[in-house]
N, C-alpha and C positions, 0 to 999 in steps of 0.2 A: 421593906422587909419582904422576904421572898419565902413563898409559901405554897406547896404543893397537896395535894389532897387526893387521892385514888378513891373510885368509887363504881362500884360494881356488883352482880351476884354475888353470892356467899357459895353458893352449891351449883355445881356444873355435874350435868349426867356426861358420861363417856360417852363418845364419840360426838360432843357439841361440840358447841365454837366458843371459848371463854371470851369475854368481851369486858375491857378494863377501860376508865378514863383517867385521867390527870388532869385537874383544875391547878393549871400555876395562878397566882396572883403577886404582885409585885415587880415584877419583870416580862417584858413582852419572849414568848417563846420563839420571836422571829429578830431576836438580836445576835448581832454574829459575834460567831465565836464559843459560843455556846450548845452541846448536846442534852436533850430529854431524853430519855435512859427507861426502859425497862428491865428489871432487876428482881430475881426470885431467891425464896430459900426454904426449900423444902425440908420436912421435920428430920430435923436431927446433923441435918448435912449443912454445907457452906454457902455464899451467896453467889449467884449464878449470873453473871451479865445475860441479857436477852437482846435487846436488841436500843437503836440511836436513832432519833430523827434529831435531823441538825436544822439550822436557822436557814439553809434555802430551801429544806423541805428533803434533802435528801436521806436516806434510809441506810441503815448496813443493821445485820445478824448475825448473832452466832451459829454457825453453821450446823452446832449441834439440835438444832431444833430442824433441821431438814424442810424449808421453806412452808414450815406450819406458823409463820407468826408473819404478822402484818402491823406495820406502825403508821396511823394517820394521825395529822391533825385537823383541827378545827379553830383558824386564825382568829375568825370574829370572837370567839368565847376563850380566847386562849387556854385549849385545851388542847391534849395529845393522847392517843386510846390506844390500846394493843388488844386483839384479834390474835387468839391461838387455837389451830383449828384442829380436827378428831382427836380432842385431849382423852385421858388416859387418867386412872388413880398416880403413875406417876409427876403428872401438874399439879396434883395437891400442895401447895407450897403456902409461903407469905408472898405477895406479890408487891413491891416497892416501884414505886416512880420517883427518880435520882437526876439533880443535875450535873455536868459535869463540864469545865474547862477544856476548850480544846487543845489538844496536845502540841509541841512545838513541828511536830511532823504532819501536823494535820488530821484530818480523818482519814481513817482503815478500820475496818476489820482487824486486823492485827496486832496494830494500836490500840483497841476499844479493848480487846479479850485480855492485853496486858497491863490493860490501869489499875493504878493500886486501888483498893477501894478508898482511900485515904481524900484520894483527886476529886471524889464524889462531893461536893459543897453541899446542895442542899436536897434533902429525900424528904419525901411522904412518910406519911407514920406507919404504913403499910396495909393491906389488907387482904385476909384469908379468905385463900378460895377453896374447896373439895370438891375434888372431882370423885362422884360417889351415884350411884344409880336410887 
């Protein structure tokens, strides 16, 4: 059974660095074929892809974050963490860790920002962060 878990500050001052992790369990995060997914949804509005590390380790974002996010993992602890840096009251959001099949075209950028949210298989229950002085 495949099971994801976020875990991190509640309250971020502006202009920190938010810092997220994702504990998967039941599936190694280094099987291919497969992306871990950062994925937000600020109050009131829709869900946001942010950004993929895939099973070699490689990275893609949406560009709309203007190279303020970073996705590592931690293979021995099968975990995968996002790093979003001089955040703003606009990151106040839900913050989701989602997994996702990889598409018949492969990885892109372009591909990631057009999946349905549907292709998402397995998510985190989510957790809130504010960004708030």
């Amino acid at each position: 059974q495949v099971q994801l878990q976020e875990s991190g500050p509640g309250l971020v001052k502006p202009s920190q660095t938010l810092s997220l992790t994702c504990t998967v369990s039941g599936v190694s995060i280094t099987t291919n074929h497969y992306g871990w997914n950062w994925i937000r949804q600020p109050p009131g509005k829709g869900l946001e892809w942010m950004g993929v590390i895939v099973a070699d380790g490689s990275t893609y974002y949406s560009p709309s974050l203007k190279s303020r996010a970073s996705i590592s993992r931690d293979t021995s602890k099968n975990q995968f963490s996002l790093q979003l840096s001089s955040v703003t009251p606009e990151d106040t959001a839900l913050y989701y860790c989602a997994r996702v099949p990889e598409s018949r075209g492969g990885w892109s950028t372009e591909s990631l920002l057009g999946m349905n949210i549907r292709e998402y298989d397995y998510w985190g229950q989510g957790t809130q962060v504010t960004v708030s002085s």
